[in-house]
C-alpha positions in Angstrom: -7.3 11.1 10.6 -7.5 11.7 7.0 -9.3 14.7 5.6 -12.6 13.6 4.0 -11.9 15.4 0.3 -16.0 15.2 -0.5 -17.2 17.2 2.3 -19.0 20.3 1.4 -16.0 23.3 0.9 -16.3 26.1 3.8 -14.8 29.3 3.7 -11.9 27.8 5.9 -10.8 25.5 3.4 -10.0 28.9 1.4 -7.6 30.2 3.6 -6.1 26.7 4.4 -5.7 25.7 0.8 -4.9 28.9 -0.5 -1.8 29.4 2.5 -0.7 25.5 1.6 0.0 26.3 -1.8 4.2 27.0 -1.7 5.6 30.7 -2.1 2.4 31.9 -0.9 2.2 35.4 1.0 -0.9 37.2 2.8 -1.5 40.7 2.0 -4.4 42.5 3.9 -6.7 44.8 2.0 -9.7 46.7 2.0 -11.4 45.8 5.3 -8.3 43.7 6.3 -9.7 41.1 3.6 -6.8 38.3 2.4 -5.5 38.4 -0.9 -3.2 35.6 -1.4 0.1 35.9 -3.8 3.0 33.9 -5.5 5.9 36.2 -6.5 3.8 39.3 -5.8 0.7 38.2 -8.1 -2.5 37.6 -6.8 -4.8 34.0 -7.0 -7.1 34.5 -4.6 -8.7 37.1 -2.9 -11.8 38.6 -0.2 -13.7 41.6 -2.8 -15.0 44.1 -0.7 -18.6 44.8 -1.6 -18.9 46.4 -5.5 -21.5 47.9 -7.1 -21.2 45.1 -10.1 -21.9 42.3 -7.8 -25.3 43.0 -6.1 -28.3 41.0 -5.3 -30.6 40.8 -7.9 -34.0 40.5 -5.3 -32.3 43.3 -2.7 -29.8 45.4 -5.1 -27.8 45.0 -2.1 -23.9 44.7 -2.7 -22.5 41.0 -1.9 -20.5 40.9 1.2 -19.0 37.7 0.6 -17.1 37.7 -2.8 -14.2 35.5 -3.5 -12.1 36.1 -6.8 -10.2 33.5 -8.2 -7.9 33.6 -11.0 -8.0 30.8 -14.2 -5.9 30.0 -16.9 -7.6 30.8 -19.9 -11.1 32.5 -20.7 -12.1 29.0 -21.8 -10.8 28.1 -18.0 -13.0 31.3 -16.8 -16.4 29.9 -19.5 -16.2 26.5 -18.2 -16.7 27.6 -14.5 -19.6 30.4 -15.3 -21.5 29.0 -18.4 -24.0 26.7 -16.1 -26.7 28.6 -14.5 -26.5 26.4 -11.9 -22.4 26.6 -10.9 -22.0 28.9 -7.8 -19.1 30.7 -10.3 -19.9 33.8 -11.5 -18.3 36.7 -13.2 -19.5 40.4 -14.1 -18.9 42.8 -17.0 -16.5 44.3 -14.5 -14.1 41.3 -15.5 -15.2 41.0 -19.0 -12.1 39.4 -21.0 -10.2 39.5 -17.6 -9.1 35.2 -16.8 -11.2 35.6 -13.1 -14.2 33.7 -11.6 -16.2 34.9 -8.5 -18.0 32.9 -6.2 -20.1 34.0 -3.3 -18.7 32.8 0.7 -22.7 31.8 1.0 -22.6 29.4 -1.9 -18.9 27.8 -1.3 -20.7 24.1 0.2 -21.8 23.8 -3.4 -18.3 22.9 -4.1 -16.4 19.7 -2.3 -13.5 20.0 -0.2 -11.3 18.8 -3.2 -13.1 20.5 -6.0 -12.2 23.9 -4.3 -8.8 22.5 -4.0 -8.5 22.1 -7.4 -9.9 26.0 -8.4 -6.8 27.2 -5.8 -4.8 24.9 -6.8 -5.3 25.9 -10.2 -5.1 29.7 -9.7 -2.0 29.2 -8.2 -0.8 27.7 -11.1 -1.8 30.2 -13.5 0.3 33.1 -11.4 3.4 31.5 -10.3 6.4 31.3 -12.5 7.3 28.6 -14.8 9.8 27.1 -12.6 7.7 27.3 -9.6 4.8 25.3 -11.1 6.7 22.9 -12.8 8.4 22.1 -9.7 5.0 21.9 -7.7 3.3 19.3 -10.6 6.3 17.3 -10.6 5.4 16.7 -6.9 1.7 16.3 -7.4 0.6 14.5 -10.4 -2.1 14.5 -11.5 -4.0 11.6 -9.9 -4.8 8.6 -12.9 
């Protein structure tokens, strides 16, 4: 049965999407927490808790933090300028091409627009001939 691309995105869908993507190894961090790589560069990745990501009610650290690289900073202000987009960043990552997005907030997002953000971090990290040869075998749909 076919995967229903506009369902609400679950944390699942990060590992799943993120392991699909070719070249892709698994490296286990702090708190055995995934950070997924292509030729040794990380795309995605499980933050431990960090004093510049914090609750603004509590002051309590976010458990749940997923980084994401982008292409550009324009890549980065697109995802974080709305008040309303569960993308964040802090002045931890200030000029640094990353978004953040809280585990609690990912069913803000569809299935395929969280495809798109990995897919997209992949492409920012792999090599030239790596992505190349991945959008040649997935163009962009018309």
């Amino acid at each position: 049965m076919p995967q229903d691309r506009s369902r609400p995105a679950r944390v699942e869908d990060v590992h799943e999407l993120a392991e699909a993507m070719p070249h892709v190894t698994v490296v286990h961090g702090t708190d055995d927490r995934p950070a997924y790589q292509v030729g040794g560069k990380w795309f995605v990745f499980f933050r431990p808790p960090r004093p510049d990501a914090v609750d603004p009610v509590s002051g309590e650290r976010y458990p749940d933090v997923v980084v994401f690289r982008v292409g550009s900073e324009a890549d980065k202000q697109a995802l974080v300028q709305d008040p309303d987009s569960p993308f964040f960043t802090t002045a931890h990552f200030d000029g640094y091409p990353t978004v953040l997005l809280r585990a609690g907030r990912i069913g803000e997002l569809t299935h395929r627009e969280l495809a798109e953000v990995i897919q997209d971090a992949w492409l920012s990290r792999a090599s030239a001939r790596r992505a190349a040869a991945w959008l040649s075998a997935h163009p962009p749909a018309g």
